[in-house]
C-alpha positions as CSV (number, residue, x, y, z in Angstrom):
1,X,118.8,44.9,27.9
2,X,122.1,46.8,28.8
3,X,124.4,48.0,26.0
4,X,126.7,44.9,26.9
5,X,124.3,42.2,26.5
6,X,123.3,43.9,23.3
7,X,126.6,44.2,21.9
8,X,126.8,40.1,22.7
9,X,123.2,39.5,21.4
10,X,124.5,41.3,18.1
11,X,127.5,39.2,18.0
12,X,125.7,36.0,18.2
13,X,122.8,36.8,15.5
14,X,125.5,38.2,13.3
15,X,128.0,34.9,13.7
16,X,125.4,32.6,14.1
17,X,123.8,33.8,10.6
18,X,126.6,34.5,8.7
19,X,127.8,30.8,9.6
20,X,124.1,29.2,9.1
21,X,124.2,31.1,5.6
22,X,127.3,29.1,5.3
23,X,126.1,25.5,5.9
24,X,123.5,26.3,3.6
25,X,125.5,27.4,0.5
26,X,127.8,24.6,1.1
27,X,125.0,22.2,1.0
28,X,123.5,23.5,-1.9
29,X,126.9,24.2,-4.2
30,X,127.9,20.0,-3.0
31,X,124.4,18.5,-3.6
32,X,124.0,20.1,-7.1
33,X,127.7,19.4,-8.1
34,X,127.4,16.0,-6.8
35,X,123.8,15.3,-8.8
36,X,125.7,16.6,-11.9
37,X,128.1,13.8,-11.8
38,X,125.8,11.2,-13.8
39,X,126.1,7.7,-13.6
40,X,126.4,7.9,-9.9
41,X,124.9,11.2,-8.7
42,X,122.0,9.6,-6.7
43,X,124.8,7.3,-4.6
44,X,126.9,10.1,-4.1
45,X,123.9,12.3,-2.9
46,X,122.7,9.8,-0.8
47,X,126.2,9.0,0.5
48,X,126.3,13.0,1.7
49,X,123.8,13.4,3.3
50,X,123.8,10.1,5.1
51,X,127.2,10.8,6.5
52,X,125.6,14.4,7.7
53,X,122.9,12.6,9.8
54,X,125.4,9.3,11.0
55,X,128.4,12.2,12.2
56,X,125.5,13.8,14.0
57,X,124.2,11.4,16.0
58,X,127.6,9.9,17.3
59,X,129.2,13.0,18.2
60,X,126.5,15.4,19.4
61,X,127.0,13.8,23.2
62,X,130.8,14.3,22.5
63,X,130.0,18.2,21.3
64,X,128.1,18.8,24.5
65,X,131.1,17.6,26.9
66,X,133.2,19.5,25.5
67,X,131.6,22.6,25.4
68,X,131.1,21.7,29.1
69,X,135.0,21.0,29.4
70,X,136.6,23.5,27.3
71,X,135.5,27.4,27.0
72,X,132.6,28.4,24.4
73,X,133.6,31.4,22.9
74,X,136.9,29.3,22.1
75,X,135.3,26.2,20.5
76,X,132.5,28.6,18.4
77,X,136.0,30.4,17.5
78,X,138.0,27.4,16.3
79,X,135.4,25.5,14.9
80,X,134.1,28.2,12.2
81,X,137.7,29.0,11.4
82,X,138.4,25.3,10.8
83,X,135.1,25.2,8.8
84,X,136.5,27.8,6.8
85,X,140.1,26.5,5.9
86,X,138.0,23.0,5.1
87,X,136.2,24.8,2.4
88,X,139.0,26.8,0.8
89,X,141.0,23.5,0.8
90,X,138.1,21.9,-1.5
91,X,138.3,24.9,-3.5
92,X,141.8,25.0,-4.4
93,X,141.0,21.4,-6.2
94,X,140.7,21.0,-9.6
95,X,140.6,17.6,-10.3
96,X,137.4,16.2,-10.7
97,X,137.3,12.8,-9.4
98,X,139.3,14.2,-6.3
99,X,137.4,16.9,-5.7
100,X,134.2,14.4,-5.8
101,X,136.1,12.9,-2.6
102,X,136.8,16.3,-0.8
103,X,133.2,16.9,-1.2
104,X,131.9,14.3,0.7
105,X,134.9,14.4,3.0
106,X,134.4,18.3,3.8
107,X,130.8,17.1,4.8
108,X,132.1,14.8,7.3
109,X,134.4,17.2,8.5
110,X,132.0,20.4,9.0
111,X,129.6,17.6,10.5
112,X,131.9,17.0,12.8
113,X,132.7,20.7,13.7
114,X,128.7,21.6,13.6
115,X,128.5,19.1,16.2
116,X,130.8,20.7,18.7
117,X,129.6,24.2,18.3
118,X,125.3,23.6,18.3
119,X,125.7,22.8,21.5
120,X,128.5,25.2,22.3
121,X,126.2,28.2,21.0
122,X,123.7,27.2,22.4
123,X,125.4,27.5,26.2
124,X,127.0,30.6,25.6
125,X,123.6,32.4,25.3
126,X,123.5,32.0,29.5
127,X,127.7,33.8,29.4
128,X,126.2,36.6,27.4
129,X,122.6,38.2,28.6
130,X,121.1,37.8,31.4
131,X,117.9,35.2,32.4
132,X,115.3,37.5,31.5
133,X,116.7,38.4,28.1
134,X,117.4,34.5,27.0
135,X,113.9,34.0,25.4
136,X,114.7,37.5,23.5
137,X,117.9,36.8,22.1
138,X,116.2,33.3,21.0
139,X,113.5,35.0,19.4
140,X,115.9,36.8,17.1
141,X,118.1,34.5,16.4
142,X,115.2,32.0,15.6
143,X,113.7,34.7,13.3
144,X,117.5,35.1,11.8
145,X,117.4,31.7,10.7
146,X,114.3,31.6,9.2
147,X,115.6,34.9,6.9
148,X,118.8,32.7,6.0
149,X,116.5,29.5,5.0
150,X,114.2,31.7,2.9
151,X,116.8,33.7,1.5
152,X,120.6,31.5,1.2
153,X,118.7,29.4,-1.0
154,X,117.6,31.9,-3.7
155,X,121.1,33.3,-3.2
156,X,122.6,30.0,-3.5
157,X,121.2,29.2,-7.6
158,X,122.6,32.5,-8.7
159,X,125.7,32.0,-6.8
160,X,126.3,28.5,-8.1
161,X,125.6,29.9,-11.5
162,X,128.1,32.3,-12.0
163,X,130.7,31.2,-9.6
164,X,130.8,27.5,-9.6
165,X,131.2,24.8,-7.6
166,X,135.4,26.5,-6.6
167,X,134.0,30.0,-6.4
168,X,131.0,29.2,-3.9
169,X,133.2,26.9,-1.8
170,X,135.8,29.8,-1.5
171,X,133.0,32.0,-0.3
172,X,131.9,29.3,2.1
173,X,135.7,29.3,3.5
174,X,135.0,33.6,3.5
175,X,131.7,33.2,5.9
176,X,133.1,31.2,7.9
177,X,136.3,33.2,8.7
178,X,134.2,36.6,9.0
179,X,132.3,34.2,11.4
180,X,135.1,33.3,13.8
181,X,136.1,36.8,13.9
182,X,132.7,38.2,14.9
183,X,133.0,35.6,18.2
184,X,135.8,37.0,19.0
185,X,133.8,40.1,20.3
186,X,131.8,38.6,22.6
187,X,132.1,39.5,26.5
188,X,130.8,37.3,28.7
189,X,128.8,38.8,31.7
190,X,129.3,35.8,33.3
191,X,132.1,32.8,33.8
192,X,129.7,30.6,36.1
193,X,131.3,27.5,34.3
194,X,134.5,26.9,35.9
195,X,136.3,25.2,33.1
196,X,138.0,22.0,33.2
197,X,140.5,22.3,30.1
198,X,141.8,18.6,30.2
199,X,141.5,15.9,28.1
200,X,141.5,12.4,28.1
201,X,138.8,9.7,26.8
202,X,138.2,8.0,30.2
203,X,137.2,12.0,31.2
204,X,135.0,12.5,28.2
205,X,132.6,9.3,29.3
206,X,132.4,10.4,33.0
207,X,131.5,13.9,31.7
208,X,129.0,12.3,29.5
209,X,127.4,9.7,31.9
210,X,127.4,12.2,34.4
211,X,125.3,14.3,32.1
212,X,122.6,11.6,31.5
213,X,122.5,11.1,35.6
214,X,122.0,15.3,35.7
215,X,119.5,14.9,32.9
216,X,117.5,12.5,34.9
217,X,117.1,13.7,38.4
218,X,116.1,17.2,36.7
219,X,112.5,15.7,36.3
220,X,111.5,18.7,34.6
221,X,113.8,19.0,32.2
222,X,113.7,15.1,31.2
223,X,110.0,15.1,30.4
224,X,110.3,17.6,28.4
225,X,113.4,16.2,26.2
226,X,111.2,13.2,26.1
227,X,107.9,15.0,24.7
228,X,110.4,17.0,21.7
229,X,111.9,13.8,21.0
230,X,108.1,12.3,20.2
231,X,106.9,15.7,18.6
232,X,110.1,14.8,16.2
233,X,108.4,11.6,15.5
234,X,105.4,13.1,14.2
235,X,107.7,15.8,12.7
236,X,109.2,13.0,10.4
237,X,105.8,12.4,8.9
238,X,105.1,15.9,8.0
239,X,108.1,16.2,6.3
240,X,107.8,12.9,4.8
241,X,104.5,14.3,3.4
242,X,104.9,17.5,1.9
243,X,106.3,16.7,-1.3
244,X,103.1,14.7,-2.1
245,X,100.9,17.8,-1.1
246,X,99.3,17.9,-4.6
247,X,98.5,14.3,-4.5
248,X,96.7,14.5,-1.2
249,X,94.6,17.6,-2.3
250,X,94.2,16.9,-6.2
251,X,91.8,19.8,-6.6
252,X,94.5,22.5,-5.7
253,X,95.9,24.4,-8.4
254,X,99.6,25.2,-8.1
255,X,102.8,24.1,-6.4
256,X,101.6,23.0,-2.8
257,X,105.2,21.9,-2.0
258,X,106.6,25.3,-2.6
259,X,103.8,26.9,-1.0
260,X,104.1,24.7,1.9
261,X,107.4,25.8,2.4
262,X,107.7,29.4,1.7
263,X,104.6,29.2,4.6
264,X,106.3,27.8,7.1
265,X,109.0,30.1,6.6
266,X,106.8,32.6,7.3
267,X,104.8,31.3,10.1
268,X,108.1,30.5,11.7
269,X,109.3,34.2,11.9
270,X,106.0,35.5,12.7
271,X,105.9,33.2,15.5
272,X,110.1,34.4,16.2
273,X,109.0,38.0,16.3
274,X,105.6,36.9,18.7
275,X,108.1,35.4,21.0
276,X,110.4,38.0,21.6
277,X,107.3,40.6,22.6
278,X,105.4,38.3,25.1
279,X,105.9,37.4,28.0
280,X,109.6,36.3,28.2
281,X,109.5,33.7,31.1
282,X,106.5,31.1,30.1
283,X,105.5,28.3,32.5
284,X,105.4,24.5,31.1
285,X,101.8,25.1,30.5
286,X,101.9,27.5,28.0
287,X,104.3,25.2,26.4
288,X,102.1,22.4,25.7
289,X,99.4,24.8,24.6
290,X,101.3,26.4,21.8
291,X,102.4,22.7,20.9
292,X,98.5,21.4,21.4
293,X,97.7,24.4,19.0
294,X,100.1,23.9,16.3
295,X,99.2,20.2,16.1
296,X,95.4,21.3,15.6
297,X,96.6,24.0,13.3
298,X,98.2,21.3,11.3
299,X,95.2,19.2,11.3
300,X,92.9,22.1,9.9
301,X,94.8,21.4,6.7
302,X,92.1,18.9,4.9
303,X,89.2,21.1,6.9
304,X,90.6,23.9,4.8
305,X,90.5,21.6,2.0
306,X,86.8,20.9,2.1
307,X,85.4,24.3,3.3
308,X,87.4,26.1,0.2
309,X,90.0,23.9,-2.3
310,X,92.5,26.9,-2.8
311,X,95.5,27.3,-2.3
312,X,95.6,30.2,-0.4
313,X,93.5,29.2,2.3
314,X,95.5,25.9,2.4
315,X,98.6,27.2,3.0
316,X,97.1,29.0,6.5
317,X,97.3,25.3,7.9
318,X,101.6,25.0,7.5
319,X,101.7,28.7,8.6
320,X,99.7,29.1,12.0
321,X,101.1,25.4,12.2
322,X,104.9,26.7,12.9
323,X,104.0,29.8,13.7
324,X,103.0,28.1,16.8
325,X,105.8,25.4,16.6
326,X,108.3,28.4,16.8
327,X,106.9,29.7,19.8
328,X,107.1,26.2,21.7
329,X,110.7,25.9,20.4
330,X,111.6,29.0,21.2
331,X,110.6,29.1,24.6
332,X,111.4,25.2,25.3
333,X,115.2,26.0,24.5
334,X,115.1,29.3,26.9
335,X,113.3,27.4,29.6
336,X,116.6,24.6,29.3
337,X,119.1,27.8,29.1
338,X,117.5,29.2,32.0
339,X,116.9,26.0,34.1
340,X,120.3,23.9,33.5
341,X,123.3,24.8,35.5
342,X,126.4,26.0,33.3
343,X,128.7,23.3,34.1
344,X,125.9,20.9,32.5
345,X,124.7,23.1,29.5
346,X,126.7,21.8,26.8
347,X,126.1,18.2,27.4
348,X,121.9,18.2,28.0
349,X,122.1,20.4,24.6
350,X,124.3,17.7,22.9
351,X,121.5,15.2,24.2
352,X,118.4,17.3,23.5
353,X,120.1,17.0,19.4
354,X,121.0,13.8,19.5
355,X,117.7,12.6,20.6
356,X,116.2,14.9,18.3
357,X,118.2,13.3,15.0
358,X,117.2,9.8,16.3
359,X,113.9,9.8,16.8
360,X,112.8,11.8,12.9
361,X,114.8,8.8,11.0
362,X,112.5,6.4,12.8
363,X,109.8,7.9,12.6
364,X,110.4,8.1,8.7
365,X,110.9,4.8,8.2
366,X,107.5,3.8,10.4
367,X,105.7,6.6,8.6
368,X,106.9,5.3,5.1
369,X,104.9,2.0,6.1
370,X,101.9,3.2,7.3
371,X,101.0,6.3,5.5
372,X,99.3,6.8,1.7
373,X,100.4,10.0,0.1
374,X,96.8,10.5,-1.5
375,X,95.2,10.2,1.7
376,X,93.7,13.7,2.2
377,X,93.8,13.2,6.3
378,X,97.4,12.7,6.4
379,X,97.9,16.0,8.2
380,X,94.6,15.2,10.4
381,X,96.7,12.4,11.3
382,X,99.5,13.9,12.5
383,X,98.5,16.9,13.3
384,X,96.1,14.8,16.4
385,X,99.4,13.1,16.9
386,X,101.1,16.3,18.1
387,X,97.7,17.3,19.8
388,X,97.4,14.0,22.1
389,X,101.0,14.8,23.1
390,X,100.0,17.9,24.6
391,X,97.5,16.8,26.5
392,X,99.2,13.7,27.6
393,X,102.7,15.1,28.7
394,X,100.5,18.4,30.5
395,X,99.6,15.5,32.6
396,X,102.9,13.3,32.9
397,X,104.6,17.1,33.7
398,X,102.3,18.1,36.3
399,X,102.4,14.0,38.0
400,X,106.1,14.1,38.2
401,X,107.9,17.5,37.6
């Protein structure tokens, strides 16, 4: 990697983390202030977050034009900094009731920011290293996510403790300025998107229709949006199930939830660190074998159960499970950054999440009819789900790509 695309792949972990640590913290000082509330704590939790997944899903498409229309660097810049004055406007509030509203209203707001810069951060990885390094500098920053999701959140309870709900929103506002002044040092090695900085709604369709006609003429890339958008089906019904771990496996001793969790944390940045030192360009089918292995990885979990009812050999199932779910990820974004002209970067990204967010509420609500939480093949289940897919899309991608 030259000393320029290092530089860049520093700036992005750096930005990307401190922002991601962030989000995390705000969620975490607005849910618990929110549940403290009383009476109505449950509506107003259920409110957020609902807002989080509805601003998501509209404006993802609109995120992706834009980061096709306007420059990256610019929109990652202006998007953390307007994260940041959101927060440390909720922090200067003292009344209660108001504040209650500025809460909810910040989450709609920083939704609507997160879904201009995913997609925008995402595109900018092909401006600032080169093909071959893509896969590397998704490796790390997958495995610098992981680190903020294990660690924000143990952060977060002491922070809320002592600081409160004003203090940890003014340190929100802080990460998010230090944030937009990290992008600023990024130096693109490349300007391949030549960018259209104009605006007008009638524009913003055309972009985005002529992003779903891009999307499906590259056969390749289509069936493969398609597959992640089914593998998120089945992901809905893992997630639906792990807070019922102890009731599917009622001879475990301990907290299989918590277990589950920490885990996958830690089968996801082994599987991070795996990616960056293999080989860096992958072909489809290595793809669908890490995803046909995680899905029998998954299933292993009531094998596991049977062979030895412990804990610690149950938790090997949700480890090797997105250990080899992080490698598919990983690589499945770099083969998009590498595949995907510039110009259409930003707008298959904001389709790839929008697809994404769809498809895991649906398959929650299917799920929640047709699954019993003490059923100790739940994870069999799904985890043959995600295997069949494998197989079947191995085929579909070899038919037609």
């Amino acid at each position: 990697m030259k000393k320029i695309e290092k530089k860049n792949a520093s700036v992005l972990i750096t930005s990307s983390s401190i922002s991601r640590a962030g989000d995390i913290l705000f969620d975490y000082a607005s849910n618990t202030f929110l549940a403290s509330i009383n009476r109505h704590s449950l509506m107003l939790v259920g409110i957020y977050q609902t807002l989080e997944n509805m601003i998501s899903v509209i404006f993802n498409l609109f995120g992706g034009v834009i980061a096709d229309r306007f420059r990256r660097k610019r929109i990652l810049i202006l998007t953390d900094f307007f994260s940041g004055l959101t927060c440390l406007v909720a922090a200067l509030i003292n009344v209660s009731h108001i504040l209650i509203f500025a809460i909810i209203g910040g989450t709609v707001v920083l939704s609507l920011l997160s879904s201009f810069s995913n997609p925008a951060y995402k595109a900018i990885t092909k401006e600032s290293v080169e093909k071959e390094t893509i896969a590397e500098l998704n490796s790390n920053l997958q495995t610098a996510s992981m680190i903020m999701k294990i660690f924000i959140p143990l952060v977060s309870v002491g922070i809320y403790h002592i600081i409160g709900i004003h203090g940890a929103l003014a340190l929100d506002a802080v990460s998010f300025f230090i944030s937009a002044s990290i992008v600023l040092l990024i130096s693109p090695i490349i300007e391949e998107v030549k960018m259209r900085e104009k605006f007008s709604f009638s524009l913003i369709f055309k972009d985005l229709a002529s992003g779903f006609t891009y999307l499906f003429h590259k056969k390749r890339i289509f069936i493969l949006i398609i597959l992640a958008a089914f593998v998120n089906f089945f992901l809905a019904a893992y997630n639906l199930l792990l807070p019922f771990g102890n009731q599917m496996f009622p001879k475990i001793i301990g907290n299989i939830y918590g277990s589950y969790l920490t885990a996958e944390a830690v089968g996801g940045i082994i599987g991070a660190v795996i990616s960056g030192k293999i080989n860096k360009k992958m072909d489809v089918n290595q793809l669908m074998l890490y995803l046909g292995i995680s899905g029998i990885s998954l299933g292993l979990a009531p094998v596991f159960y049977h062979i030895y009812p412990t804990l610690y050999l149950l938790v090997l199932s949700p480890a090797l499970f997105n250990l080899f779910l992080a490698l598919f990820n990983i690589q499945f974004f770099s083969f998009v950054q590498r595949e995907v002209e510039s110009e259409f970067l930003g707008r298959v990204f904001g389709i790839i999440f929008t697809v994404a967010i769809l498809f895991m509420p649906l398959g929650t609500l299917l799920f929640t009819l047709l699954l019993t939480p003490s059923f100790e093949y739940n994870f069999l289940f799904v985890g043959m789900g995600i295997l069949i897919l494998s197989i079947l899309f191995t085929k579909i991608y070899q038919k037609y790509a």
